[in-house]
C-alpha positions in Angstrom: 0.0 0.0 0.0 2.7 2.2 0.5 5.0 1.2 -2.2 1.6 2.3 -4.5 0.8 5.4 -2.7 4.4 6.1 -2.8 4.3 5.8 -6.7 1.4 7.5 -7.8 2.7 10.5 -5.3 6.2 10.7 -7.2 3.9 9.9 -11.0 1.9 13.1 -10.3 5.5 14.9 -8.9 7.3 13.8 -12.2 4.3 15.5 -14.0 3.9 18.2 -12.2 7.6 19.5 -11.9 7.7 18.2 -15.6 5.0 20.6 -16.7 6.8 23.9 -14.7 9.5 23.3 -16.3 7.9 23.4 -19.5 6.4 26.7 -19.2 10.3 28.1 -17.7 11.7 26.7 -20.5 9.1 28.1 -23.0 9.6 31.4 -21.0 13.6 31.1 -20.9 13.6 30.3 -24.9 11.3 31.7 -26.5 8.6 34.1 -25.2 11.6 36.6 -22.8 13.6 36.7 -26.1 10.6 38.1 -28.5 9.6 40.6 -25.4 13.2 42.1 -25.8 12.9 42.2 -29.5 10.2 45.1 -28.9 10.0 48.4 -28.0 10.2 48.8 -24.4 6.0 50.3 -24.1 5.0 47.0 -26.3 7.5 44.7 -23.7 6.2 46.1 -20.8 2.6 46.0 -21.5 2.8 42.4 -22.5 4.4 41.4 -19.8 2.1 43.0 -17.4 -0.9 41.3 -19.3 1.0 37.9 -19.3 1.8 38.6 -15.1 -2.2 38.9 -14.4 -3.0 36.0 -17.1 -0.5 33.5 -15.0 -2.1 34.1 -11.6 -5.3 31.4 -13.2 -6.4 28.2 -11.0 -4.5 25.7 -13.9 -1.1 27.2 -13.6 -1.5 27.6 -9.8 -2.4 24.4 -9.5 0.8 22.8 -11.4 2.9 24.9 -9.9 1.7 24.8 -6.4 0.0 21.5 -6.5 3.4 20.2 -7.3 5.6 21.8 -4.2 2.5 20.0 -2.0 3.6 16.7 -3.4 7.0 17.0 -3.1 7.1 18.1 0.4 5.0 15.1 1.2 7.6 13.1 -0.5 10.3 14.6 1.4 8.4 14.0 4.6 7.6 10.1 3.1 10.8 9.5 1.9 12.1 10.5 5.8 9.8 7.2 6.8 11.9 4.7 4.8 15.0 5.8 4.3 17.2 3.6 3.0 15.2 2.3 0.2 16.5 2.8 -3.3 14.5 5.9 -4.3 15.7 7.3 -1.1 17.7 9.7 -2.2 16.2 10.9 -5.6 12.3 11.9 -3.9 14.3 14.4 -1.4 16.6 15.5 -3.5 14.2 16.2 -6.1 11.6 17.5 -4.1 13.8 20.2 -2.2 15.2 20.9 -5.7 11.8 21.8 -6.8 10.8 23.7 -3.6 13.4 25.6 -3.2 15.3 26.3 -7.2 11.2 26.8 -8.7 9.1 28.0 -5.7 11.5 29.5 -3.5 12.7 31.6 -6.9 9.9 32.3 -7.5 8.6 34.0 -4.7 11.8 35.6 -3.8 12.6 37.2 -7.2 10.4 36.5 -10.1 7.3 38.0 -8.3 9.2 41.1 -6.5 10.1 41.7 -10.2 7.0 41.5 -11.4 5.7 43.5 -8.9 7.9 45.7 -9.4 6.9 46.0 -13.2 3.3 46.0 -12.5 3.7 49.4 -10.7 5.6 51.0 -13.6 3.8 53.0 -16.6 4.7 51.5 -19.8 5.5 54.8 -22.1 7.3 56.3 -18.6 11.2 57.0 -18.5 10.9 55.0 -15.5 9.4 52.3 -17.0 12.2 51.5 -20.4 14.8 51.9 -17.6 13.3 49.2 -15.3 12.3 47.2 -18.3 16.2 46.6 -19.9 17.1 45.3 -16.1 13.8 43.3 -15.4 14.4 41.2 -19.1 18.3 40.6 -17.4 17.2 39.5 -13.7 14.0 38.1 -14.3 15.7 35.9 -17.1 18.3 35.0 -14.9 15.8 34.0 -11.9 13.8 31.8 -14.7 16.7 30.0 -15.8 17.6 28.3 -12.3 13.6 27.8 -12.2 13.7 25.8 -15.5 16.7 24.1 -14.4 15.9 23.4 -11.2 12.0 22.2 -12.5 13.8 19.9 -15.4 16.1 18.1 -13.3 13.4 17.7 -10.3 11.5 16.2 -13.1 14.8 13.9 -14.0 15.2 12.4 -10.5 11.4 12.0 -9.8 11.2 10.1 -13.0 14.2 7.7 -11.9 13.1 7.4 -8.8 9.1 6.2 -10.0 11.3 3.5 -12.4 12.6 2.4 -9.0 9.7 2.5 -7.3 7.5 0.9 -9.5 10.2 -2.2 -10.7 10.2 -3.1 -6.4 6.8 -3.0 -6.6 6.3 -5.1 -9.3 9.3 -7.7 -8.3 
């Protein structure tokens, strides 16, 4: 009973951190990169849009849904140590926790708050945006990399998980 609750917990971890990182990346690669191709007043107002447009149940529920799972595996895993997925599920869950959530609420949002309170056709506002496209890429790279590799050791460890349960 364990070993299955166990499994399905790190399945939905694996897609959860899986899908974050997907939206960093997409973020990272593509979608910061055009918002620097623009004038500063187009950048700005798109990103502001795009800020309010994020804050939507589906996208809080990955992204937050996700840390809930993985500090439950951190606090499961911590009940059977020693097991061969042992080390992935904590290592992977505090990797998510603290390089996607914990960025997040300590830069990315401060940023974006901070962009939110800015007029887009203001002095104020081109000056803060050339910096915001520099830190808040920054910030969303070690969120994507964090996400992607979360994703990497919750995947290994549900292989592991599932092949003891099945032997």
């Amino acid at each position: 009973m364990f070993s299955n609750n166990l499994a399905t917990l790190t399945l939905i971890a694996a897609i959860g951190s899986g899908i974050v990182a997907g939206v960093f990346f997409a973020f990272s690669t593509f979608v910061m990169p055009a918002l620097a191709r623009i004038e500063p007043v187009q950048g700005i107002a798109a990103m502001q849009s795009i800020n309010i447009t994020a804050i939507n149940p589906l996208f809080m529920l990955a992204l937050f849904g996700t840390a809930v799972v993985c500090f439950l595996l951190a606090i499961l895993t911590g009940l059977k140590w020693g097991q061969p997925h042992s080390a992935y599920l904590p290592i992977g869950s505090l990797l998510y926790l603290i390089g996607s959530i914990g960025v997040t609420i300590a830069f990315n949002v401060p940023l974006n708050d901070a962009l939110a309170s800015v007029k887009p056709n203001s002095p104020e506002g081109a000056t803060l945006w050339s910096k915001y496209l520099m830190n808040w890429t920054f910030w969303n790279h070690v969120r994507t990399i964090s996400a992607a590799i979360a994703t990497l050791l919750f995947t290994i460890a549900f292989c592991t998980v599932k092949t003891r349960i099945q032997a």
